[in-house]
N, C-alpha and C positions, 0 to 999 in steps of 0.2 A: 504493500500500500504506500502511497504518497505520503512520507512525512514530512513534508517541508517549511510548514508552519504550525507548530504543538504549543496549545496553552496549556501550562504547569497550574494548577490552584496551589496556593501555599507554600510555594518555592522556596521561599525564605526559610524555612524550618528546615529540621537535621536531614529526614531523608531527601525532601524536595528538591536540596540544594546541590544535596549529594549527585541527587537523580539529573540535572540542570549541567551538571558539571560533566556527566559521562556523555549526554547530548551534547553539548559542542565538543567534545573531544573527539568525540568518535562517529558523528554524522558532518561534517563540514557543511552541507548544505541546509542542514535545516535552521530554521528561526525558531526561535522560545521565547515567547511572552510568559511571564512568571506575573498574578497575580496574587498579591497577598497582603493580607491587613496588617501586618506585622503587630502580631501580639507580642507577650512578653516573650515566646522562643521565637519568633521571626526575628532573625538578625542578619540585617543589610550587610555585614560582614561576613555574612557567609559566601557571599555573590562578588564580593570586592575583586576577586582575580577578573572577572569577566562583564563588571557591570560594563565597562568602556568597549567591550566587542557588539561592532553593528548586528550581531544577530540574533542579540538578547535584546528585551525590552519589558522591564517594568512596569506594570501598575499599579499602583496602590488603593487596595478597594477590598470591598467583604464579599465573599461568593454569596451571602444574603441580603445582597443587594442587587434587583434586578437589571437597573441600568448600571450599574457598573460591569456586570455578567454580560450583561447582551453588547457589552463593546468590547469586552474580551475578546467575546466569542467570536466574531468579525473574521471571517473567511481563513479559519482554523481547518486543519485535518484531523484535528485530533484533542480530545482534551482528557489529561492525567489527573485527577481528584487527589491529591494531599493532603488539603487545608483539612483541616481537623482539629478539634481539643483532644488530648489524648494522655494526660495525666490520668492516672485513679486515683490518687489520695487526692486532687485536686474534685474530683468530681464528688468524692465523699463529701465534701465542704461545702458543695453547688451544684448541683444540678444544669442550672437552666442554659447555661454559655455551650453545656456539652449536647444539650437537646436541637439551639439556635444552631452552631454551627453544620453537626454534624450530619443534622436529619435536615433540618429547613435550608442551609445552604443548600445541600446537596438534591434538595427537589427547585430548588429555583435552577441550579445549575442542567438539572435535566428537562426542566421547561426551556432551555434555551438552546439546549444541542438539540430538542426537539424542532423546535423552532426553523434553526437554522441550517437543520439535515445535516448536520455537524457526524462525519464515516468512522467516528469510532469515540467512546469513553470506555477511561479504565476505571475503577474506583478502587482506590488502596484502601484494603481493610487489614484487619487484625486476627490472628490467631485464640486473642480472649474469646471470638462470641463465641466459641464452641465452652469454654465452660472448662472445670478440671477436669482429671481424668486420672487413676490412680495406675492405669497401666494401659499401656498400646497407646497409636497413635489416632488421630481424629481423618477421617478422609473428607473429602468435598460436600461425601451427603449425610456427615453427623450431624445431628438437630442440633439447633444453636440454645445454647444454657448460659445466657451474657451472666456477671455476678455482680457487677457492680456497674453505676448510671454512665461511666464514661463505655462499657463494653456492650452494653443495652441500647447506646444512642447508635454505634458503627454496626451490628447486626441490624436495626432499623432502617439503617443508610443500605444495607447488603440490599436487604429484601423491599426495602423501595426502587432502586437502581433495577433490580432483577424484573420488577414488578413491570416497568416499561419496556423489556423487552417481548415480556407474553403480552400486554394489553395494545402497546402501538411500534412493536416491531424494531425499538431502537436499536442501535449496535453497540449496545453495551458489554464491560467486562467486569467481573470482580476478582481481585487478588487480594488473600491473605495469608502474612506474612508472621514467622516467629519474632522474638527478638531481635531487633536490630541495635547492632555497634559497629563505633567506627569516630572518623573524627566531624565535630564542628555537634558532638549531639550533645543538648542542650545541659548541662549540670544539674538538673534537679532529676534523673534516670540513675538507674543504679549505678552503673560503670565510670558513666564522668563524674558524679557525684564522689565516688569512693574513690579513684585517681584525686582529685582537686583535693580533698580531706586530707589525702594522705599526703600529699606533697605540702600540707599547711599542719601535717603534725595534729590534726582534728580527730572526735572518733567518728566511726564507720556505723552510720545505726542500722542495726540489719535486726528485720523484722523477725519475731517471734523465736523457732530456734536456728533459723538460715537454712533451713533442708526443704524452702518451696524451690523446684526447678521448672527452668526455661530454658528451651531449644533457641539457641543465637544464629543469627545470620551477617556475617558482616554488610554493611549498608553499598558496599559495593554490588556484590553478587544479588541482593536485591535487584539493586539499579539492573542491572542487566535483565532480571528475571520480567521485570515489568515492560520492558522491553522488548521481550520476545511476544510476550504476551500481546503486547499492543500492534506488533508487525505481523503474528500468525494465531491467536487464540481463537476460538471458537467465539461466537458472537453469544451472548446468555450464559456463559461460563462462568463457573467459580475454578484459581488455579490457588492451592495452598505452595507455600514459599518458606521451606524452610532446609536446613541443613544440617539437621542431624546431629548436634551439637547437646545434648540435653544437658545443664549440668545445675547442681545445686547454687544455690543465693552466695552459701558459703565456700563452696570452690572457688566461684568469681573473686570473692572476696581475698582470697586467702594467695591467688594468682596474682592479685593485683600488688599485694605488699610486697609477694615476692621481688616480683619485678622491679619496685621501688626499695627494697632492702628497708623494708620497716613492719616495724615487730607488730604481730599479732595482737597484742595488747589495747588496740587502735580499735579493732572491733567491740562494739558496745550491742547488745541483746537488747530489744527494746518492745514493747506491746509491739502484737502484730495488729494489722490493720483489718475493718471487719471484711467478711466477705472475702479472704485473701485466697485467691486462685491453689492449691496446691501445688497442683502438676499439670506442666502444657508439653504436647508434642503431637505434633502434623505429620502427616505424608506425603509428601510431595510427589509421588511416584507419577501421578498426570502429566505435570507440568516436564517431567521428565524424559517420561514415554513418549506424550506428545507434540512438543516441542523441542525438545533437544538440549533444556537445558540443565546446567549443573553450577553444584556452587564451585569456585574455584578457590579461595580462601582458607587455607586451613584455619582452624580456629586458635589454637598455637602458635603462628607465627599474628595472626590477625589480632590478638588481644595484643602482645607487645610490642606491634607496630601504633594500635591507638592508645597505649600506655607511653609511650616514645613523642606519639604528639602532643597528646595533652603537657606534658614534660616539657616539650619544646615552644608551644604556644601559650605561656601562661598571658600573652599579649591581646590573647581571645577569649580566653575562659576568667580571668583576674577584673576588668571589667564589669560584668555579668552578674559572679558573685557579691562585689561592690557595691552592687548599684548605681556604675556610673552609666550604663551602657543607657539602664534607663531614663536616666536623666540626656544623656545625649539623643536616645531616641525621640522622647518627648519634645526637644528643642529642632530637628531634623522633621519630627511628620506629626504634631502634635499630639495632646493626651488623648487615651481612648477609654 
């Protein structure tokens, strides 16, 4: 298919950016329009190597915003869904930002690829809506068991995206994805969270007793995965994205210090959160079978390459934690 001009939603955030960065690297020809409201993890900084290349181009706007949407949309091949809330302890706190964005943007956004006969959306979802699972992995047609309001709003966003394609025919896709890591993701996630701590001699609050696990995919081999998906998936498809990676809260943890040569001691036990997922792990075998592709990432060499960055760019991440970024943000594209 034609990718020559792709609207990104949400660019600015950790995977978006990531996803932004592997499109012009590796398509020369195509153009990217990234819209995004830049909330507190949308950072303009993530874009900075490529905002000055003619074949990006910015918006600043809310995908639940109709006329902002319908000028995105403007003679696109293609639109990739990111923008998302996507915290859980966040959404224990609130509700309603993760209902707005995730459900209600994402039906304005499908009023307007409808609209515009806009030849394909992807919608990036999540491996939460399937729910725990105390052993095996979850396939395409597990019943969705969201547990908490942030995994309840992205299986809502699944099964409305899907919902257009049985009622009027859209060329919709959904992929969902394990854990993602890698660099530029945002400090409040376990991994840059517990890197940044630990580089600042902090402790490491790991919930309950550390032995809930999650299957990780580095954010590259995503980037790719969605990729393929949006050049060869099946139209009405669900593809799971993950990599096999399953590991405990406190393995992460405990890789992480290594790597930084600090002591264990650093870990603090803390109430767990309610509703706290035990155990996730997908199969990806579709996405595999079907389209060809794979992770290539080992998780091994992939954890110490974004323990090495965060290390190297405390320039991005120092900021952030501050609260300077916000206050530069605020003076750059005002309060929101």
């Amino acid at each position: 298919m034609d990718l020559s001009r792709i609207l990104v939603t949400g660019g600015a955030g950790f995977i978006g950016s990531n996803f932004i960065h592997h499109l012009l690297a590796h398509y020369p020809k195509c153009r990217v329009v990234n819209l995004d409201k830049l909330t507190y993890a949308g950072n303009p900084e993530n874009l900075a190597e490529v905002a000055a290349d003619p074949r990006y181009e910015f918006i600043h706007g809310d995908i639940c915003d109709p006329n902002t949407v319908e000028r995105a949309v403007q003679g696109v091949d293609a639109v990739v869904n990111f923008a998302a809330e996507t915290h859980v302890d966040r959404s224990l706190l609130g509700a309603s930002a993760f209902i707005q964005t995730d459900v209600v943007g994402t039906h304005v956004l499908l009023e307007a690829v409808k609209r515009h006969g806009v030849p394909r959306l992807v919608q990036i979802g999540t491996d939460e809506v399937y729910g725990s699972t105390e052993s095996g992995s979850f396939t395409e047609e597990a019943p969705l068991r969201p547990s908490s309001p942030y995994s309840a709003s992205k299986a809502a966003a699944d099964l409305l995206v899907l919902s257009y394609f049985v009622s009027f025919g859209l060329p919709v896709l959904v992929t969902r994805s394990s854990n993602n890591y890698g660099p530029r993701q945002y400090p409040e996630k376990l991994i840059p969270l517990f890197i940044t701590n630990a580089l600042a001699d902090q402790p490491l609050p790991l919930y309950g007793d550390g032995l809930n696990v999650r299957d990780w995919i580095h954010v590259d081999d995503h980037a790719r995965a969605v990729l393929c998906v949006l050049e060869r998936g099946a139209a009405g498809a669900v593809y799971n994205v993950g990599a096999g990676n399953p590991l405990a809260n406190v393995e992460i943890t405990r890789l992480i210090l290594r790597e930084l040569k600090k002591p264990d001691t650093l870990i603090t036990y803390v109430k767990d959160r309610p509703g706290h997922d035990r155990r996730y792990e997908i199969d990806s075998s579709k996405l595999r079978r079907e389209l060809g592709w794979a992770p290539e990432v080992e998780f091994a060499r992939g954890i110490v390459e974004t323990v090495r960055w965060y290390v190297a760019r405390r320039d991005w991440w120092e900021p952030i934690k501050s609260g300077a970024f916000r206050r530069y943000y605020e003076q750059q594209y005002g309060r929101r």
